[in-house]
MIVOMI-398605 format. One line per field, with one value per residue (C-alpha): x, y, z. Coordinates in steps of 0.02 Angstrom, whole numbers, plus 50000, padded with zeros to 5 digits. Layout:
N
c1: X  ...
c2: Y  ...
c3: Z  ...
END
This chain:
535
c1: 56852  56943  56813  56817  56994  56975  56875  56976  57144  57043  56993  57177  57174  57086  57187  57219  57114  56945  56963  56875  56718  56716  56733  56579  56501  56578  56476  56319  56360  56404  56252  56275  56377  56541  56481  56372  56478  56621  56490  56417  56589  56645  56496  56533  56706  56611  56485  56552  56378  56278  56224  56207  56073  55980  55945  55843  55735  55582  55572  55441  55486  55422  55543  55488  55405  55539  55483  55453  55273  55221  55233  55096  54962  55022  54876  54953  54873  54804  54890  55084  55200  55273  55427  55536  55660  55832  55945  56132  56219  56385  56384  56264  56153  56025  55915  55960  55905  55757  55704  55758  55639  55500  55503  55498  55337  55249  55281  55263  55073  55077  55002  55151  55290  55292  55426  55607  55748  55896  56075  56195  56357  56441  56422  56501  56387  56313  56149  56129  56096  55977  55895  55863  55828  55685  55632  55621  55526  55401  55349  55338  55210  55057  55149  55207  55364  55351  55551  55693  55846  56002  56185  56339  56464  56606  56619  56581  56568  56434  56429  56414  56287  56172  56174  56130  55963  55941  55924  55801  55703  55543  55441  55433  55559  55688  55759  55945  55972  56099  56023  56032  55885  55735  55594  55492  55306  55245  55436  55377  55243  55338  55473  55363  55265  55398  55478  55310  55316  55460  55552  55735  55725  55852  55771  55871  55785  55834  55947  55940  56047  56039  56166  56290  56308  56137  56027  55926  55888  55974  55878  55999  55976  55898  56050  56102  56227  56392  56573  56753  56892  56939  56764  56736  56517  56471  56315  56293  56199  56028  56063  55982  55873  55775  55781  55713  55567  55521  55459  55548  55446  55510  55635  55815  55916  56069  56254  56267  56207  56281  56251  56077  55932  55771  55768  55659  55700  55718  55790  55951  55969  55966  56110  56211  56173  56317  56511  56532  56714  56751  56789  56694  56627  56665  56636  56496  56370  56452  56494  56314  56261  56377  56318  56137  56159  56283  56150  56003  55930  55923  55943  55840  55812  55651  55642  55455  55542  55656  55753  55843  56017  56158  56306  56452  56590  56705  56637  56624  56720  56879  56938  57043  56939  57068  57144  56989  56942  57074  57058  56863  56887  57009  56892  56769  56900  56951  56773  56663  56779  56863  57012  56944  57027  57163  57089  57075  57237  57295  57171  57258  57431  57464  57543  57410  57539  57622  57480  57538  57359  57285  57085  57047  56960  56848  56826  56644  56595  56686  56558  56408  56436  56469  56310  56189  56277  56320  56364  56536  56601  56627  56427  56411  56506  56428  56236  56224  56380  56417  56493  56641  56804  56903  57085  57120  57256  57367  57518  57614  57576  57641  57757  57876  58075  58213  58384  58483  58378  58287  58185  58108  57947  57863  57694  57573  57588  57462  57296  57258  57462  57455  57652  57733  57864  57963  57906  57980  57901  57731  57629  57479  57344  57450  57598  57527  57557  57482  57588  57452  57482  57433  57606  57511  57572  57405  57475  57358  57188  57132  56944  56823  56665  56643  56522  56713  56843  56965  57135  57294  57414  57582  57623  57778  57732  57857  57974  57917  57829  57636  57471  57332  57174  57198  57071  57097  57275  57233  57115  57233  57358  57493  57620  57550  57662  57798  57937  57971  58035  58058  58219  58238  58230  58042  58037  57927  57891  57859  57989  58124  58151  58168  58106  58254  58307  58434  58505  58408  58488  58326  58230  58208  58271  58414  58308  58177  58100  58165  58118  58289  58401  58422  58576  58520  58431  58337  58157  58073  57872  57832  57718  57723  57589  57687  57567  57517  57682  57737  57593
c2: 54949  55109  55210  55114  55143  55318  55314  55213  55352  55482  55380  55345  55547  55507  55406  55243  55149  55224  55177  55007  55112  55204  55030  54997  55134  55102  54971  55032  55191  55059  55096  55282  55383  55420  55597  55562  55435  55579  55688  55542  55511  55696  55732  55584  55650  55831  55754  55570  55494  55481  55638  55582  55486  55570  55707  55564  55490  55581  55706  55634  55441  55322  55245  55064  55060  54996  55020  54883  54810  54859  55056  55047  55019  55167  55330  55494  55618  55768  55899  55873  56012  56073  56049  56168  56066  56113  56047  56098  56083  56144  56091  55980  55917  56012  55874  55779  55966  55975  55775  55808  55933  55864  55701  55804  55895  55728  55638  55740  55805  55987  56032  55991  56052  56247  56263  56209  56308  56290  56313  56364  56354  56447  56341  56392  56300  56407  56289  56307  56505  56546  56398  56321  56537  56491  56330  56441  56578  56463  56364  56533  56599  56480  56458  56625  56612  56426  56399  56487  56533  56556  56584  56616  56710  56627  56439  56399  56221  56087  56129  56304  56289  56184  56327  56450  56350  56338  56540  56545  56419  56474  56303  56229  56091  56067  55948  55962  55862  55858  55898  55703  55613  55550  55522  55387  55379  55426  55470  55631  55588  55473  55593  55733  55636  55576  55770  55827  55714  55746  55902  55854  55710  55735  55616  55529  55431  55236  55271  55169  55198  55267  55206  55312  55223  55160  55258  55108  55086  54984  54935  54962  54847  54951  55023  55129  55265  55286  55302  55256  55324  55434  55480  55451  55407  55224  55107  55016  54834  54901  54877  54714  54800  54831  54659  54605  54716  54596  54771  54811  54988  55029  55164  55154  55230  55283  55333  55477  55540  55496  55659  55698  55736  55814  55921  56037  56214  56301  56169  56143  56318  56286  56132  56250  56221  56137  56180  56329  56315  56147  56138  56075  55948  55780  55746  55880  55750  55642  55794  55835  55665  55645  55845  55800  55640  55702  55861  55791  55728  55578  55525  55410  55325  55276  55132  55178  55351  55311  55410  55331  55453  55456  55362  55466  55404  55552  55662  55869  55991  55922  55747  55708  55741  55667  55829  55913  55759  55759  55938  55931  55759  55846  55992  55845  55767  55919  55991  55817  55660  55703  55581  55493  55615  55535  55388  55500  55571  55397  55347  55479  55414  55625  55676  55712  55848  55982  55900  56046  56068  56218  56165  56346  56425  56319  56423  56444  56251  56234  56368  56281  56128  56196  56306  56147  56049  55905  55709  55657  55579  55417  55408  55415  55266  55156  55209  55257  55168  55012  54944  55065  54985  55076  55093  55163  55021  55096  55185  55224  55222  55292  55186  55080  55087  54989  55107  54967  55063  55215  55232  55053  55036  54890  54857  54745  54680  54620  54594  54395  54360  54375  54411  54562  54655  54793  54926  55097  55198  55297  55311  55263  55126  54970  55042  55098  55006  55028  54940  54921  54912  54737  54705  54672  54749  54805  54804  54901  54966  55007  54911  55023  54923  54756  54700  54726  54607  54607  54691  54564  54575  54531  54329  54219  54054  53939  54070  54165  54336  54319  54442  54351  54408  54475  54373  54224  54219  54272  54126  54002  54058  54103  54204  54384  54468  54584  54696  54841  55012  55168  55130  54957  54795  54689  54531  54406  54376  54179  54143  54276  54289  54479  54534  54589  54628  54522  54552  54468  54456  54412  54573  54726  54831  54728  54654  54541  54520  54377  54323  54268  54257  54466  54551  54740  54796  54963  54986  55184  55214  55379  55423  55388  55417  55472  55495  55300  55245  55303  55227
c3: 43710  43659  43725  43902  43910  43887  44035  44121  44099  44177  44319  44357  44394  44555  44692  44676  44813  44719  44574  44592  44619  44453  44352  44464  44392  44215  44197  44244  44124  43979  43867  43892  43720  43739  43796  43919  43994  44052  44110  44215  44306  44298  44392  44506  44543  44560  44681  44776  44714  44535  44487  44323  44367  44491  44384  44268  44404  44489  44607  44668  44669  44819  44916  45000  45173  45305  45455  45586  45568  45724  45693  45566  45670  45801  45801  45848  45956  45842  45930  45886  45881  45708  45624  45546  45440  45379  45241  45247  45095  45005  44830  44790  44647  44627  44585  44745  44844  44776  44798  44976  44980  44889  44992  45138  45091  45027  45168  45295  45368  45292  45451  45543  45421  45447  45348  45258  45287  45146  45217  45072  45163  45020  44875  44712  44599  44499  44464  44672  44644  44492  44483  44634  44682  44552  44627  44808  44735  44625  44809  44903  44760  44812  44998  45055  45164  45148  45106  45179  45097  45224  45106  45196  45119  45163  45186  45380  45376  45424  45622  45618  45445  45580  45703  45549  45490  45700  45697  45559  45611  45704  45737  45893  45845  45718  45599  45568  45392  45263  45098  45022  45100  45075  45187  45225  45261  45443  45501  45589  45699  45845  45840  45869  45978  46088  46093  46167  46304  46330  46258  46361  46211  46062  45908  45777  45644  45585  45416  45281  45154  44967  44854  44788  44617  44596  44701  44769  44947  45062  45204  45349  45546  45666  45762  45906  45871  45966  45945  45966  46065  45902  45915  45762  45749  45710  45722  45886  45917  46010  46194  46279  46388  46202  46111  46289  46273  46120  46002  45864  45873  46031  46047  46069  46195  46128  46166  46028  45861  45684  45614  45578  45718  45779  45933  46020  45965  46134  46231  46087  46139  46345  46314  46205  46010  45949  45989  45858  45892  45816  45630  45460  45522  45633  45815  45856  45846  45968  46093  46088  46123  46287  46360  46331  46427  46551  46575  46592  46434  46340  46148  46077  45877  45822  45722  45640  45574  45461  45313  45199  45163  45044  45079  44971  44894  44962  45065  45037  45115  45111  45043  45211  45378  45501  45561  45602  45709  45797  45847  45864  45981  46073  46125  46182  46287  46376  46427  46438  46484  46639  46683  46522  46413  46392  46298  46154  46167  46148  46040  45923  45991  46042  46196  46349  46361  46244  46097  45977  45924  45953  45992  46008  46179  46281  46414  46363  46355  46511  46580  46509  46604  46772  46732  46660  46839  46736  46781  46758  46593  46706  46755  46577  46519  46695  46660  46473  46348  46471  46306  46291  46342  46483  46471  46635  46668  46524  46585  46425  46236  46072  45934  45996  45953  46002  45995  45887  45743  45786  45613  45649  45743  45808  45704  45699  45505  45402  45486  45487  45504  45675  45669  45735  45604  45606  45473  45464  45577  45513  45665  45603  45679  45638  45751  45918  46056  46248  46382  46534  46749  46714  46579  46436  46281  46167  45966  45846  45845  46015  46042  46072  46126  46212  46032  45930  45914  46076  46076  46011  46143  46128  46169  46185  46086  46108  46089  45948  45949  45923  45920  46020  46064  46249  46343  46255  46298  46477  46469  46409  46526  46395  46414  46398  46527  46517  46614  46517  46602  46470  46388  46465  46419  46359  46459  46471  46636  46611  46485  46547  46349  46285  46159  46029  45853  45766  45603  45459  45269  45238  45301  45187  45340  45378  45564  45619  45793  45910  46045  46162  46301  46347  46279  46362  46205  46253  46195  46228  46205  46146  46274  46464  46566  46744  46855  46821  46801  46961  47076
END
């Protein structure tokens, strides 16, 4: 017990909300010495998965067969293109490298592998230099100029490491990993098939996931991949035009990339690479999937080639990868979206205006997609992610703050209450609000697909301040609707009750929302759209 308590103190170095993870792993390390055990979850801090125990299984280990039954009885033409494949990787176990690279060449025809190409996006883990240098030089004995080495000598971050391994590749396509997968029989051939038909086609595998603690696979539901209006990536339900077909070997049309994907070599280079002017990492994936779309190509995941990829428990780079979002989404918005731009600025709860973010020059994009003559962002949300909600109607959005007490913002309190509070104002998810042409007031997260759970809206219920799922209440004909004017009064338009702050003995801050007759309480958004406003 002494000895798990040990533990235990040096997990409380790491923040709070993680450290239900590392008891996870405590347990599976129980056996281990003393010893072992903190180098097990040093190395987990080091790496955000078990390094500890990937360096004990095989290099060579099999993974199980997931793919869709169908796909197995598939024949490939002869003459398929090869494949130069790249791993990017800052700091990682060296074991976990080389398995990526040994299920790589195992499971994929050596006649179509030309080569691997090793991204070192300035590591400073000294294993990653003599020893994998070693591993490099050992393959290229019996396979001259079989494995690439590419370091940079400063850190350039995941984006611009993917252009790097681009440069040195020389195959006819290329395979942009990150250097913690493992590959599953036959995933090459129907991505290289369907490129050669078709070499406009960018190619993401099915994931399945390898788990961080354990390192088993978890067999993930075919997906497409898309996004929110953040843009941060996420797993979509396969559109119905695909469970109609009735094959689960079919390909899937999707919105966007999560991360990883295949691509012919000189056309990645005709739709302009990825955006070298974005930062680490975070949104490139998505802004490539809208310009290939929007210029002419398509994206697609195949459900018979699937990798199975490391979920981390924090992620490299840096531990907090909201800021470079932001800026990276931005840069999306302002060269691909249109008058859709300013769902991410709201998204974000910024100013359209006056952001004070400096997204660097995009001049250059803007060049690229008068010169590719691409479709607007709003053809791409009608023909190619129908699910996206539009949130054209919204005319103002931001926190929300009465004057009676300016440090108070309206927020949408805990998530199954259903009952707005006043918090102190943070700006974060909980507190934005969207006041729409059509009076609703949107509290919270703002929905991004028709599959999620609908926006609450803001409803008088007999006379007392309620979140309600928007087209339910519309449905049930509550009372959704209300007058507000920047620093005005919130009416409802039913009731004619406002809604006000009263003083509260009861409330930590002193007030509590009401809803009653209107005393001239005035309420100001942070953000007002004026264009809309004014129509």
């Amino acid at each position: 017990m002494q000895l798990l308590l040990k533990n235990f103190f040096l997990l409380m170095t790491l923040r709070v909300s993680t450290v239900f993870l590392f008891i996870k792993l405590l347990s599976i390390w129980i056996k281990l010495l003393n010893y072992n055990r903190r180098v097990a979850l040093k190395m987990f801090q080091y790496y955000g998965y078990n390094a500890y125990l990937s360096d004990r299984l095989s290099l060579d280990r099999s993974i199980p067969d997931l793919r869709p039954e169908g796909c197995r009885n598939i024949t490939y033409p002869l003459n398929l293109p090869q494949v130069s494949i790249v791993f990017i990787f800052v700091n990682e176990a060296l074991s976990v490298i080389l398995r990526s690279i040994h299920s790589a060449i195992n499971r994929t025809p050596s006649q179509l592998l030309k080569e691997i190409i090793l991204v070192d996006d300035n590591s400073n883990n000294n294993e990653l230099k003599e020893k994998l240098q070693d591993f490099v030089s050992e393959t290229n004995s019996q396979r001259p100029g079989f494995i690439k080495m590419v370091r940079h000598t400063k850190q350039e971050g995941l984006i611009r490491s993917r252009v790097s391994g681009w440069r040195a590749a020389t195959a006819p396509v290329v395979a942009l990993f990150d250097a913690h997968v493992e590959f599953s029989v036959g995933w090459a051939e129907p991505i290289l098939q369907r490129i050669k038909e078709d070499r406009t086609r960018i190619i993401s595998p099915s994931f399945d996931n390898i788990k961080y603690d354990t390192f088993e696979i978890e067999e993930y539901p075919l997906s497409a991949q898309g996004f929110d209006w953040e843009l941060w990536c996420r797993y979509l339900n396969p559109p119905k035009s695909w469970w109609h077909q009735g094959n689960r070997s079919a390909p899937i049309q999707s919105p966007a990339l999560i991360g990883c994907f295949v691509v012919d070599r000189l056309y990645f280079e005709e739709i302009g690479l990825l955006d070298e002017g974005m930062e680490v990492y975070g949104g490139e994936n998505v802004e490539l999937g809208i310009r290939v779309w929007q210029c002419g190509g398509s994206v697609e995941v195949l459900p018979c080639a699937r990798i199975a990829h490391i979920e981390r428990a924090h992620k490299p780079y840096t531990e907090d990868l909201t800021s470079h979002v932001r800026r990276n989404a931005l840069r999306v918005a302002e060269v691909w979206m249109d008058e859709f731009k300013s769902h991410v600025y709201m998204a974000w709860n910024i100013p359209v205006e006056d952001a004070g973010i400096d997204i660097g020059d995009i001049s250059e994009r803007k060049a690229l997609r008068k010169r590719l003559q691409c479709k607007t962002f709003r053809w791409y949300l009608v023909n190619i992610y129908p699910e996206m909600r539009m949130y054209s109607d919204t005319i103002a959005y931001g926190v929300l703050k009465n004057s009676l007490k300016n440090e108070l913002c309206l927020d949408q309190g805990p998530d199954n209450d259903n009952v707005p509070i006043l918090y102190l104002c943070h700006g974060m998810t909980p507190q934005n609000v969207y006041y729409t042409s059509t009076q609703h007031l949107h509290i919270g997260l703002l929905s991004p697909t028709v599959d999620d759970d609908d926006n609450k809206c803001l409803v008088d219920v007999n006379g007392r301040p309620r979140l309600i799922e928007c087209s339910y209440a519309a449905a049930k004909r509550m009372k959704l609707h209300w007058l507000f004017t920047q620093g005005g009064s919130i009416q409802n338009k039913k009731s004619k009750r406002c809604l006000e702050l009263v003083v509260s003995s009861d409330n930590e801050f002193g007030y509590q929302l009401a809803l009653q007759k209107c005393t001239g309480q005035k309420w100001f958004i942070s953000n007002v759209l004026f264009n809309k406003h004014q129509r």
